[in-house]
Every structure is written in structure tokens, then in C-alpha cells.
C-alpha positions, 0 to 999 in steps of 0.5 A, spaced: 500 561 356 496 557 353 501 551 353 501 551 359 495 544 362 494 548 367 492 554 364 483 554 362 480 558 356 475 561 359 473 564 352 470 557 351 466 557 358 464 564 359 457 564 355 455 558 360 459 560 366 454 563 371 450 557 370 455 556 377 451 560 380 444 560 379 440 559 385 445 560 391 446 567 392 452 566 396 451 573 400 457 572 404 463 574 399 459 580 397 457 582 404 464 582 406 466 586 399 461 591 402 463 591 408 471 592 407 469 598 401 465 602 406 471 600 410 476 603 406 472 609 404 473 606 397 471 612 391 475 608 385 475 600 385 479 594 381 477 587 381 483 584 377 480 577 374 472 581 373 470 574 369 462 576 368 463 581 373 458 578 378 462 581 384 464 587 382 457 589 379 455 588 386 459 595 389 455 599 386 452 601 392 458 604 395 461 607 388 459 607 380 468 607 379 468 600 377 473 597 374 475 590 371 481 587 368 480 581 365 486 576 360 479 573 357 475 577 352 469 572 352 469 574 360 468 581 359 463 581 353 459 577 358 461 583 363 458 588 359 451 586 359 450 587 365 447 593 367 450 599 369 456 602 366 462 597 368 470 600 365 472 594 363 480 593 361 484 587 358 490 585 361 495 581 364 494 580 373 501 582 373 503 588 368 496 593 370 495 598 365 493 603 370 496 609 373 500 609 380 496 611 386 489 611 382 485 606 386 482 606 393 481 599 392 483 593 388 481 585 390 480 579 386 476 573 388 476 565 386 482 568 382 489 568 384 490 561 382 489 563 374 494 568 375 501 566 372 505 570 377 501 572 383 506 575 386 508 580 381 500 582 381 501 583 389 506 588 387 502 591 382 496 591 386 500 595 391 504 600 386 496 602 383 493 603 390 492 609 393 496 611 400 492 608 404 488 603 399 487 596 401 488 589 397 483 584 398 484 576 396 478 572 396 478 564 396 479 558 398 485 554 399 484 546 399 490 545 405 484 548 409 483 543 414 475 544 413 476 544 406 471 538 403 469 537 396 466 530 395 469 531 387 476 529 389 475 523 391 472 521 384 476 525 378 483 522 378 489 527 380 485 534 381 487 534 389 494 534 387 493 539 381 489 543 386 494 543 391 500 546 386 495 552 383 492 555 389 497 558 393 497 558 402 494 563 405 502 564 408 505 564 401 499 570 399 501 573 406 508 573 405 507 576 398 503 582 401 509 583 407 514 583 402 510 588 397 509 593 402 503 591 405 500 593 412 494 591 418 494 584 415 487 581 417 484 574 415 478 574 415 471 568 414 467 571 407 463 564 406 461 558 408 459 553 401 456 547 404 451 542 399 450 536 400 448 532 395 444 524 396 444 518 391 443 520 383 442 526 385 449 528 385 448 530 377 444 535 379 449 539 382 451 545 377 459 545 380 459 537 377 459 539 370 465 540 367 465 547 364 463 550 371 469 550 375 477 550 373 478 544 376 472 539 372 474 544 365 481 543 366 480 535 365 481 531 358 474 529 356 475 523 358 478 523 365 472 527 366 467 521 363 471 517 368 470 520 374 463 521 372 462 513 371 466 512 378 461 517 381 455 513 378 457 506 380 458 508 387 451 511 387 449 503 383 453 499 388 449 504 394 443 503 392 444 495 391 445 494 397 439 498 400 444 504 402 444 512 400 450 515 397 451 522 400 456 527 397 457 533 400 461 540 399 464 544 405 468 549 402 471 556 407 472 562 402 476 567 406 479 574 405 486 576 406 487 584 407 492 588 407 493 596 407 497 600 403 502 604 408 
């Protein structure tokens, strides 16, 4: 796996990787997860690429049977220091190591994309649920016709890298149907929106390369390029007396599915 150039290390990212998250909370993906593991009645949970474990800590109030797998062992030290007890596993997306039947929900979040065969862990997902249970998958897809991140415009061919990692909402829908699934629901969780003017674009914590996949993924010198790009754009704007705005707008939905 790890010849592959779209795979990421995230062993060599997790010390810092929360940093993405320091001052956004971000409510909407948890609200959502909130809402669908009341929904669901949930008593035992898998969150399938846990990383830090931000998400899956964020359903102690429906149940302390928290689960996360993850391929990363950097990710899941960075999990265990959170508090309370989460049940940490390494493993791959597509061959869990649970039992069948033994979960009343199992989701991923921001995930999909890094798993080598998504399709297959669709199918694992639905062998380790319960009668039932419900499959979640939050996320983005950049064919969104709202799907606006000025980062694209800079760093040389991650649109077209993007549009091969992240499948369609269609294709997970169809991978749901063919496992089984039932009561599909497409569903709003987050609106992302930040909007960045003039040289403080640098400020922007998605901007440095180990906080997302897309800028870590880069060469360091495809990603000092796309840098230097921005940084002449923002000198060629104030040259001529204007602002240069960057903005994102990025719609995070969630797809569900239940186990018949």
C-alpha cells in the first residue's frame, strides 16, 4: 500500500494533525452523528478511519461502547490520550476484525477516500452490523456543484487527483444497495465556509501541508510552488491597489443506509 502516490502516511502527520481543527468547531458532523446514534438506538459503535478519535469521543453521551479502527498506529496513540476509555483496534477498512452482527452503528467520516477498497469495507460494514443497524458515511465530494476551495486553483493537478480518490455520493449509494442496504437517506451535516483576504491566507491552518491529505500528498516542491503562486497573487493584487479574497465552501453530507 505504501507504493501507492496516493496513499498518505498519517503516522508521519498525527502528532500535529488536530492543529486543523483548532478554533472551528465544527458542530454540524457531530450534531448529525448525535442525532442518527439516538436514532438508531445505538448501544455499541465503529467508527472505521477513527485517526485522533475527535468524532468517535464525541458520542459518549449516547454510549461509552466506542470503537475505532484504524490502519495508522500514530493515529490511534494520538486516540488513546483522549479521556475516557475508547476500544482502539488496528486494521484494515476492508477485512474487519469483528465479530458478525456485534454493532448497532458503524460510520466513517472524512474517510472513505483513504480506504483501498471502499467497496468491500461497504460490505464489511454490513456483515458486523446488527439487524437493524445503520451504515453512515460523511463527507465531501468535489463534483458538488457548491464545492469551492480556492486551494485548487494554486497546487498543480490535486483537482484532478481529488476527482480520482473521492468517490460519488451515486457510486457509495450503489455500493450500500448492492451490500444490502436499506432506507437510504442523503442528508446536509456541515457547511465549511472561510474566507480568507490578502496575505492572510498563510494563517489559514488547512494551508499547511501535513493538514489534509490533498496538501500532504504534494512533493515539497509541488507544494513550495502552489505556495509561491498564491504569494505572487496576493503581491500582484496589492500592486494594483486591490485585495485578493480566498474563499472555501465546502458541503460535508452524510449517506445512510439500514441493515434490513
Amino acid at each position: 500500500m505504501s507504493g501507492d502516490p496516493a496513499y498518505l502516511d498519517y503516522d508521519r502527520v498525527a502528532l500535529t494533525y488536530d492543529r486543523r481543527f483548532e478554533g472551528r468547531s465544527e458542530p454540524g458532523t457531530l450534531t448529525a452523528l448525535l442525532a442518527l446514534a439516538r436514532q438508531a438506538g445505538a448501544r455499541r459503535v465503529l467508527e472505521v478511519g477513527c485517526g485522533t478519535g475527535r468524532w468517535l469521543a464525541g458520542l459518549r453521551p449516547i454510549t461509552d461502547d466506542l470503537h475505532g479502527l484504524d490502519v495508522s498506529p500514530g493515529m490511534l496513540h494520538q486516540a488513546r490520550k483522549r479521556a475516557g476509555p475508547l476500544l482502539l483496534t488496528r486494521g484494515q477498512a476492508a477485512s474487519l476484525p469483528f465479530a458478525s452482527a456485534s454493532f448497532d452503528l458503524v460510520f466513517c467520516v472524512n474517510a472513505i477516500h483513504h480506504f483501498a477498497s471502499p467497496a468491500d469495507w461497504v460490505l464489511q460494514a454490513r456483515r458486523v452490523l446488527r439487524s437493524g443497524g445503520v451504515l453512515a458515511v460523511i463527507g465531501s465530494d468535489p463534483r458538488h456543484p457548491q464545492h469551492q476551495w480556492y486551494a485548487y486553483d494554486y497546487f498543480e493537478d490535486m483537482l484532478d487527483r481529488d476527482l480520482e480518490r473521492f468517490p460519488s455520493w451515486g457510486t457509495v449509494l450503489n455500493w450500500m444497495v448492492k451490500a444490502g442496504f436499506v432506507q437510504a437517506e442523503w442528508r446536509p451535516a456541515e457547511h465549511i465556509q472561510h474566507t480568507w483576504c490578502g496575505r492572510q491566507v498563510r494563517e489559514d491552518p488547512f494551508l499547511e501541508k501535513p493538514a489534509c491529505s490533498q496538501l500532504a500528498l504534494l512533493s515539497d516542491q509541488a507544494y513550495d510552488q502552489g505556495i509561491q503562486r498564491i504569494e505572487a497573487a496576493v503581491a500582484a493584487a496589492s500592486a494594483a491597489g486591490t485585495t485578493l479574497c480566498f474563499s472555501t465552501s465546502i458541503w460535508l453530507h452524510m449517506l445512510s443506509g439500514r441493515a434490513p
